[in-house]
Every structure is written in structure tokens, then in C-alpha cells.
TORRO-735771 format. One record per atom (N, C-alpha, C): residue number from 0; residue in three letters; atom name; x, y, z. Coordinates in Angstrom, 3 decimals. Layout:
BEGIN
     k     r    a       east      north         up
   NUM   ALA   CA          X          Y          Z
...
This chain:
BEGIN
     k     r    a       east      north         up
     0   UNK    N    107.345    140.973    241.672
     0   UNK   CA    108.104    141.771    240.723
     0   UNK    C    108.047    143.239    241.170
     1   UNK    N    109.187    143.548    241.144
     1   UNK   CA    109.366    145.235    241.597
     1   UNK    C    108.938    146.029    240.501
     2   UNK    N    108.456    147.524    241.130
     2   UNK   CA    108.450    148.410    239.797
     2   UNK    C    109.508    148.402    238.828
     3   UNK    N    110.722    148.591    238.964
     3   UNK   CA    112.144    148.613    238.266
     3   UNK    C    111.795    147.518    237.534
     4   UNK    N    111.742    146.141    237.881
     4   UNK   CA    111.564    145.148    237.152
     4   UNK    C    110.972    145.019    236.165
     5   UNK    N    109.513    145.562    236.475
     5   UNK   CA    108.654    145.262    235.238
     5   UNK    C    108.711    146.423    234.674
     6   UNK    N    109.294    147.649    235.022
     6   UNK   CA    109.712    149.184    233.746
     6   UNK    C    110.964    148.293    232.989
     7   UNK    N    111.705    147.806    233.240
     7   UNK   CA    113.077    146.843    232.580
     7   UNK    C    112.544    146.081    231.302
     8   UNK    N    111.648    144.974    231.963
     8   UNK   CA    110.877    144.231    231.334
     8   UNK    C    109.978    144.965    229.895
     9   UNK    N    109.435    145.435    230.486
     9   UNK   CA    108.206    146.385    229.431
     9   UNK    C    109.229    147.026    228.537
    10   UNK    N    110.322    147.965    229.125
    10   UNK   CA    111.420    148.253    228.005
    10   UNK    C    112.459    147.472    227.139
    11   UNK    N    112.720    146.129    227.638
    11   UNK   CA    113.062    145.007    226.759
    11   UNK    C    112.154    145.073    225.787
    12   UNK    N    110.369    144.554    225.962
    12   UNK   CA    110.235    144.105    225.030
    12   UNK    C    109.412    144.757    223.981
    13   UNK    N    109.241    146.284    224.038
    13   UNK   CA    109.383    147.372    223.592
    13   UNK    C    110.233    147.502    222.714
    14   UNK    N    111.292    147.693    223.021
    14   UNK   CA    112.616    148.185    222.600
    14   UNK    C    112.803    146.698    221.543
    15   UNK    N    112.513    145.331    221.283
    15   UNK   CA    112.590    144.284    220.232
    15   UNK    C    111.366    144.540    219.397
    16   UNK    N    109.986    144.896    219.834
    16   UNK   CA    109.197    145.409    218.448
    16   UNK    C    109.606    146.209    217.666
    17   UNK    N    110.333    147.515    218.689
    17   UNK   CA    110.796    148.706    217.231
    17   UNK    C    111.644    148.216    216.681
    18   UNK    N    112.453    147.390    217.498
    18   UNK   CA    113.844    146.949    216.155
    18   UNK    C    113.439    145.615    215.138
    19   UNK    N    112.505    145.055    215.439
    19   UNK   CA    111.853    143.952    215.047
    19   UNK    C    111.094    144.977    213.844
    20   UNK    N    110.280    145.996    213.695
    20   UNK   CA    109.894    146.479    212.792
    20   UNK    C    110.640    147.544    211.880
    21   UNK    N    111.395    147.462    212.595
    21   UNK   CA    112.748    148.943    211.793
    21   UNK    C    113.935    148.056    211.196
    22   UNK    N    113.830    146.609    211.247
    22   UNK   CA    115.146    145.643    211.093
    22   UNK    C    116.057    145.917    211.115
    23   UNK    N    115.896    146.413    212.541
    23   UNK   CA    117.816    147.336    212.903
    23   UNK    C    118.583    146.308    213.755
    24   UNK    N    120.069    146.298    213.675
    24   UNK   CA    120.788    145.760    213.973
    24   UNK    C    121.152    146.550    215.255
    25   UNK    N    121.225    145.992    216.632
    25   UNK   CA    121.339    147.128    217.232
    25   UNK    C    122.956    146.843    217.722
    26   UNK    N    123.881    148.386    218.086
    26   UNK   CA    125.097    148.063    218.810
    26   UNK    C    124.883    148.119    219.963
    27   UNK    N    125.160    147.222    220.403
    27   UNK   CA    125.090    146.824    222.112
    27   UNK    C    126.773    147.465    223.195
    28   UNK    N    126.174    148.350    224.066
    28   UNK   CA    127.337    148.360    224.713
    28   UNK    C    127.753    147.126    225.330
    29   UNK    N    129.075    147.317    226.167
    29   UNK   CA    129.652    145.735    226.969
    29   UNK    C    128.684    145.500    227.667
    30   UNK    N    128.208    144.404    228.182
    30   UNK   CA    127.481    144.200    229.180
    30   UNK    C    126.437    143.964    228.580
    31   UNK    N    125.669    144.795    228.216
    31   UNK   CA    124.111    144.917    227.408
    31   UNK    C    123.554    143.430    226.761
    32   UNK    N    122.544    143.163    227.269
    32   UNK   CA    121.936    142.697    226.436
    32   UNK    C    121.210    142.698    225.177
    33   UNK    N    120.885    142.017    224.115
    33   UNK   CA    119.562    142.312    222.527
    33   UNK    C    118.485    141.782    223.662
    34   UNK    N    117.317    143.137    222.742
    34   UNK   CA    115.959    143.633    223.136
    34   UNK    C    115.710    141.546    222.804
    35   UNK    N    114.272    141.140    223.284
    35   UNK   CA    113.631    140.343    223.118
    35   UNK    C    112.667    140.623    221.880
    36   UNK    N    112.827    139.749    221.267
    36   UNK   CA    112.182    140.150    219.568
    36   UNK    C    110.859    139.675    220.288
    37   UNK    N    109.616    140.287    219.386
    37   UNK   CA    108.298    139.923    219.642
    37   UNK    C    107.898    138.556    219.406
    38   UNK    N    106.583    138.304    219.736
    38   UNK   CA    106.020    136.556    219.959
    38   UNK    C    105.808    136.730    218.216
    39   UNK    N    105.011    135.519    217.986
    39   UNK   CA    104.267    135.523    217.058
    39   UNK    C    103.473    135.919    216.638
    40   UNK    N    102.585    135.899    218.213
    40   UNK   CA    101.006    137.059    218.144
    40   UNK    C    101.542    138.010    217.689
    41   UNK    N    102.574    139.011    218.540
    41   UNK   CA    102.817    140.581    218.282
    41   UNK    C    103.181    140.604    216.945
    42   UNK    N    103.745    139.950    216.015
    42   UNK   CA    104.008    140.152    214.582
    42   UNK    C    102.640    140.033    213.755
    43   UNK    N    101.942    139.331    214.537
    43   UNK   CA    100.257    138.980    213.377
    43   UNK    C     99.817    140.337    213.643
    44   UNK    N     99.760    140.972    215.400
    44   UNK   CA     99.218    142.253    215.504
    44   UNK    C     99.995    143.240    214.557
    45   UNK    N    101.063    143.917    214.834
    45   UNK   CA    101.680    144.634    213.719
    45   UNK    C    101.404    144.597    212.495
    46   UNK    N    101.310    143.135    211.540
    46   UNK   CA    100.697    142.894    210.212
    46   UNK    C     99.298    143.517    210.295
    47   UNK    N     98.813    142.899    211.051
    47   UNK   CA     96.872    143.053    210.886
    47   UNK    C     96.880    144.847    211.153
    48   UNK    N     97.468    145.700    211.867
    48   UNK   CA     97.539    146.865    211.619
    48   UNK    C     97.788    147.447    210.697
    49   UNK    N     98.465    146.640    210.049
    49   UNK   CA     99.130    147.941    208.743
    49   UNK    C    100.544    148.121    209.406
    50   UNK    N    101.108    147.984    210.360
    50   UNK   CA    101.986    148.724    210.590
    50   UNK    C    103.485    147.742    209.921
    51   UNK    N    103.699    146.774    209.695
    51   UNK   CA    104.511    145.879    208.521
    51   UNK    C    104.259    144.782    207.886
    52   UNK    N    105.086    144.758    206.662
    52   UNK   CA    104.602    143.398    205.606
    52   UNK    C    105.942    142.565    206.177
    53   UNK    N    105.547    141.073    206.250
    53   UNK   CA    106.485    140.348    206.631
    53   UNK    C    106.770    139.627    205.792
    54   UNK    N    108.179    139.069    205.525
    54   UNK   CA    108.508    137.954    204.659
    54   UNK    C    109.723    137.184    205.108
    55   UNK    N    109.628    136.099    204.683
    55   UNK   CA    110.288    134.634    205.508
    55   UNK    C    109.375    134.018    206.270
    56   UNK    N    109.584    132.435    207.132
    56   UNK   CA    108.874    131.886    207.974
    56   UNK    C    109.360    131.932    209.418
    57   UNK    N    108.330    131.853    210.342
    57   UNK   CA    109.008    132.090    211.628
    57   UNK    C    110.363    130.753    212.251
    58   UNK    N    110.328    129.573    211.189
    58   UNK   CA    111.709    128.603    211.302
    58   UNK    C    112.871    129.489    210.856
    59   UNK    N    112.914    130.109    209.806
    59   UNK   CA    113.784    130.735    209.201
    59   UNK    C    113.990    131.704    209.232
    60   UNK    N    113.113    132.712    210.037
    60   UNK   CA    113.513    134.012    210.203
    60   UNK    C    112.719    135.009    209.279
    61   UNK    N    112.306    136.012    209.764
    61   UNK   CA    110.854    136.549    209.410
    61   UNK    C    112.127    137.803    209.796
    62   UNK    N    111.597    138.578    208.486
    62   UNK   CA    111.915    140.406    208.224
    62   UNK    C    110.975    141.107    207.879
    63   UNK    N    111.093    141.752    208.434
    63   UNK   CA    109.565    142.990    208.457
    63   UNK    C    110.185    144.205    207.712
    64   UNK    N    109.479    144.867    207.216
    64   UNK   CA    109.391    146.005    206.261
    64   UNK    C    108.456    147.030    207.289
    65   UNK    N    108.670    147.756    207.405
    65   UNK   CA    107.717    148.500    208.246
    65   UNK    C    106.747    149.513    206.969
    66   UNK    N    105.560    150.014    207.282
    66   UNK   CA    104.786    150.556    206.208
    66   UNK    C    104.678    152.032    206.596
    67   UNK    N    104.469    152.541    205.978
    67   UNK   CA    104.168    154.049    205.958
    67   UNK    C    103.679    154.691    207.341
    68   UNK    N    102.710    153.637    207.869
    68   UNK   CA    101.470    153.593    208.805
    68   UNK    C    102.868    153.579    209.973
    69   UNK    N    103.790    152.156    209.657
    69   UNK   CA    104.433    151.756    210.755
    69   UNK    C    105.141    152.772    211.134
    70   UNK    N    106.065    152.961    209.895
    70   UNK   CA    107.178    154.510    210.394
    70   UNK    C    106.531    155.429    211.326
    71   UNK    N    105.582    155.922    210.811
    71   UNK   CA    104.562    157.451    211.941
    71   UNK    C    104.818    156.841    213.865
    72   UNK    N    103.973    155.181    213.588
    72   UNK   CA    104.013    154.507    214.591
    72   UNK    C    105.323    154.627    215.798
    73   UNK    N    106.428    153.963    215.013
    73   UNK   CA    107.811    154.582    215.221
    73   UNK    C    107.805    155.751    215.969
    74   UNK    N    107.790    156.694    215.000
    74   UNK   CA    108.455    158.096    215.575
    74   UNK    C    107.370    158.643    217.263
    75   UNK    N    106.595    157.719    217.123
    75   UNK   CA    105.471    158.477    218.279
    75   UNK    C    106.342    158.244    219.591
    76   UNK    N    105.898    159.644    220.518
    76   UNK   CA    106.595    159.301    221.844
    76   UNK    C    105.786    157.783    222.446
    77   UNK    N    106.929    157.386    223.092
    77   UNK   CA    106.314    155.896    223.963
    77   UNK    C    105.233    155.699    224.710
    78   UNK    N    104.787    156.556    225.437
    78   UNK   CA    103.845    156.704    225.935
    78   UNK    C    102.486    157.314    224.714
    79   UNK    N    102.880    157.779    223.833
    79   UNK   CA    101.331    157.621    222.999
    79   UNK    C    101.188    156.155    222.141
């Protein structure tokens, strides 16, 4: 795997936690692909932080609320 690759990668699945915790719909230019939503683990981690309350099942589709904690989380540059 090339550097490019795995900076791509890491920003896919980056880029599906914040929208996975912000429950944003994202507009995709032509071409573009949707971010990769997080595993299961990464949603237990996010919960067990504080950073969102979830509701629905993962058959049916799980929406996150992001918490007070989460928003701050959010706004931080990527690298912190």
C-alpha cells in the first residue's frame, strides 16, 4: 500500500465517523464516493466516550446523536 493509499483510506474512514456522528447526509460530487460508516467497535468506542447516544439496531440502522463532549470532538483540527 502506497502512502496516497493509506492517506485516502484513513480519510474515507475518518470522514464516515464524523458523518456517522453528525448524521449528515453528505452531497457527493459526480464521481465521489460515501465515506465508509464506522464498524461496530468504533460506534461502542464513540458511545463508551461520551462522544454519542445511539438509537436503533445495527439490522436496522443505528442514528447517533452526538453529545456535547462529541460536538467539541468534531470541531477539533484532525490531527488533534
Amino acid at each position: 500500500m502506497t502512502i496516497s493509499e493509506l492517506d485516502d483510506y484513513s480519510h474515507d474512514r475518518w470522514e464516515g465517523i464524523l458523518g456517522f456522528m453528525v448524521n449528515s447526509s453528505e452531497v457527493l460530487l459526480e464521481g465521489e464516493e460515501p465515506a465508509t460508516p464506522p464498524s461496530q467497535f468504533v460506534i461502542k468506542l464513540l458511545q463508551g466516550g461520551g462522544l454519542i447516544d445511539v438509537s436503533g439496531t445495527a439490522s436496522r440502522g443505528q442514528t447517533a446523536t452526538v453529545t456535547r463532549e462529541g460536538f467539541a470532538f468534531v470541531l477539533q483540527d484532525i490531527n488533534t
